[in-house]
Structure formats: C-alpha cells, structure tokens
N, C-alpha and C positions, 0 to 999 in steps of 0.2 A: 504494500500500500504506500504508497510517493505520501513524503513527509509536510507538511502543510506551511504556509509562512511564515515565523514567527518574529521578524522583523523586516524594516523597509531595508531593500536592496535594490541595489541598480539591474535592472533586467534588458534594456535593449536599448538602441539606435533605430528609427524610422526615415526612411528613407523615399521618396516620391520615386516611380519609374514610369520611363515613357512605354518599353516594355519588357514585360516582366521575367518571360523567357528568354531573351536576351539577357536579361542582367544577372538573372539564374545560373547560365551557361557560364558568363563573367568569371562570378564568385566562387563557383562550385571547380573550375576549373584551375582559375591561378591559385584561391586559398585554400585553407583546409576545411573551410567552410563545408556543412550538409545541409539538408534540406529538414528541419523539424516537425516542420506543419506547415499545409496551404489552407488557404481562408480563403471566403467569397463570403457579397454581404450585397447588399442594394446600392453600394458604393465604389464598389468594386471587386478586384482581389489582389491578393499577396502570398508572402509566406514567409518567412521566418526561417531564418537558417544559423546554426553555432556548430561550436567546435563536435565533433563527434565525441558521441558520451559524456558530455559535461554537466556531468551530475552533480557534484558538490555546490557550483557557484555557478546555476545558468544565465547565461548572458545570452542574446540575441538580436541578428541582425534584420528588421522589418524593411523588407521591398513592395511598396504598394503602388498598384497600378491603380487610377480612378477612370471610373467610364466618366465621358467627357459631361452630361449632363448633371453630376456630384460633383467633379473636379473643383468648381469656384467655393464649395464650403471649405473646402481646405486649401486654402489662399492660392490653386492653380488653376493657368489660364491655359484650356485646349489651345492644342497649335502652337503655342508657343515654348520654347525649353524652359524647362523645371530649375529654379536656381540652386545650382551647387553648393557642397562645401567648398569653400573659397577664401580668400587666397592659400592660406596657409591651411586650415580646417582639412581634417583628414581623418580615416579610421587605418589606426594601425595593429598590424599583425606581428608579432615577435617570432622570429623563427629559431631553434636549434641550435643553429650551424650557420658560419658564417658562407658555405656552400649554396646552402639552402637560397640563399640573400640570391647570388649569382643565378642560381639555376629559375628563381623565379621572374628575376631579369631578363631570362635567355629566353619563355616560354612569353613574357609578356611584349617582348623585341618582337616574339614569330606572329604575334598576334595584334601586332602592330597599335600595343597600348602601353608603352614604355612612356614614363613620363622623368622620371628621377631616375640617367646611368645609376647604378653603385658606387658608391663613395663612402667614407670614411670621415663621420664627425665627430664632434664633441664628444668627450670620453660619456654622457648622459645621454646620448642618441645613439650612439653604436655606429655599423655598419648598414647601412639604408640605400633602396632603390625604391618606386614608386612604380604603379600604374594608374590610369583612367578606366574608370568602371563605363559602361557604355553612357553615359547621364554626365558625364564629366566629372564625376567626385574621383580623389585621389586617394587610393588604399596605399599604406606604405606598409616596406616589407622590410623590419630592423632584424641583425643581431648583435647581443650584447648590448643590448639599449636597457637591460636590465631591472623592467616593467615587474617581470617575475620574481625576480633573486629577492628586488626592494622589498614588494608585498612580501617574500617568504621570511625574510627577515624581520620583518616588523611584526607581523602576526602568528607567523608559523610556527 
C-alpha cells in the first residue's frame, strides 16, 4: 500500500507543449526520464515523467499540451510559441560520469539540439552541456555539479 503525504514537498515542474509526442520522444530519449502517467481532461492532455523508480522522493516533470479553445485560461495564445525558460532558466539533470556529460552531447549534436558544447565551470556547476527540448527550454546535462553529494551530506 504506497505510503500517504505527510509533509509538503516539492513534487514537479509544468511545462506548456506545442506537442506533446514530440516533447515525449525529447525527454525520454536524451534523459533518463520515463513516462509515469498520461492525463487527458476537457483541457487537454499531458503526462508526467521522472526518474525510473523514484520512490523515496518523487519528483516530476509535467508536459501539457492545451486544445486550443482552453489554451487562453492558462495565459496561452494558439499559434503563437509558448514562452520558454529563458534566458538563463533551465531544468537540470546531474549525471554519473563525467562521460555521461559527453555522450549526451554527442546524441543531442545527432539530433541537432545541442545548445551548450561541454565545458568545464565553476568548481559548483561541474562539467555541463545543454540541449533545446522541442519548445525551446534548455535541459542541462552536469557532472560533479554536486546537487546530490550536497543534499547527501546535509541530510543523509
């Protein structure tokens, strides 16, 4: 029996898509992202996607598509692009291995959504490259940016 809430926690990211199998194919292919659940509703549909098995501390990513006659109650205008995370505004993924970093560069070069080569910054960002989700937001791909280690150290 799945255990019930018992405090607030941060559970997701929502995201507007023009479309939604397209952004699907995106996520599911450059990150480790899966698919958790699909929705449909009178406003549209979506789904929801996180890390596979992330049982302890679910997090998820909301991709919703609105039919165009809803679109305006949630501040979007058919026909026109959806405004992105921007400039700097991003969702990051922490990888592994500093490999990892390269090789998500190499698949997102082939798929011609490279946004950020791989480089090497500040000892707090790690090693990072980026791409463009079809919608133009920017997923960065870090290692040793040490999102994990922090939290493990602090709470773990």
């Amino acid at each position: 029996m799945p255990r019930s809430l018992t405090e607030p926690r941060w559970t997701h990211v929502a995201l507007p898509v023009t479309d939604l199998e397209k952004s699907i194919e995106f996520y599911t292919t450059l990150t480790p992202l899966v698919i958790v659940a699909r929705n449909e509703d009178e406003n549209g549909h979506g789904v929801w996607l996180s890390n596979d098995k992330q049982v302890e501390t679910p997090f998820v990513l909301v991709l919703a598509e609105f039919i165009p006659e809803m679109a305006g109650r949630f501040g979007i205008v058919p026909g026109k692009p959806h405004p992105t995370l921007a400039p700097f505004a991003h969702i990051g993924i922490e990888l592994p291995n500093k490999e990892d970093v390269d090789a998500v560069a190499e698949r997102a070069r082939q798929m011609g959504v490279l946004e950020w080569e791989p480089r090497m910054m500040a000892e707090h960002i790690g090693y990072i490259c980026s791409a463009r989700d079809p919608d133009g937001n920017v997923v960065e791909f870090s290692w040793n940016q040490k999102v994990f280690t922090k939290v493990q150290e602090l709470w773990g």
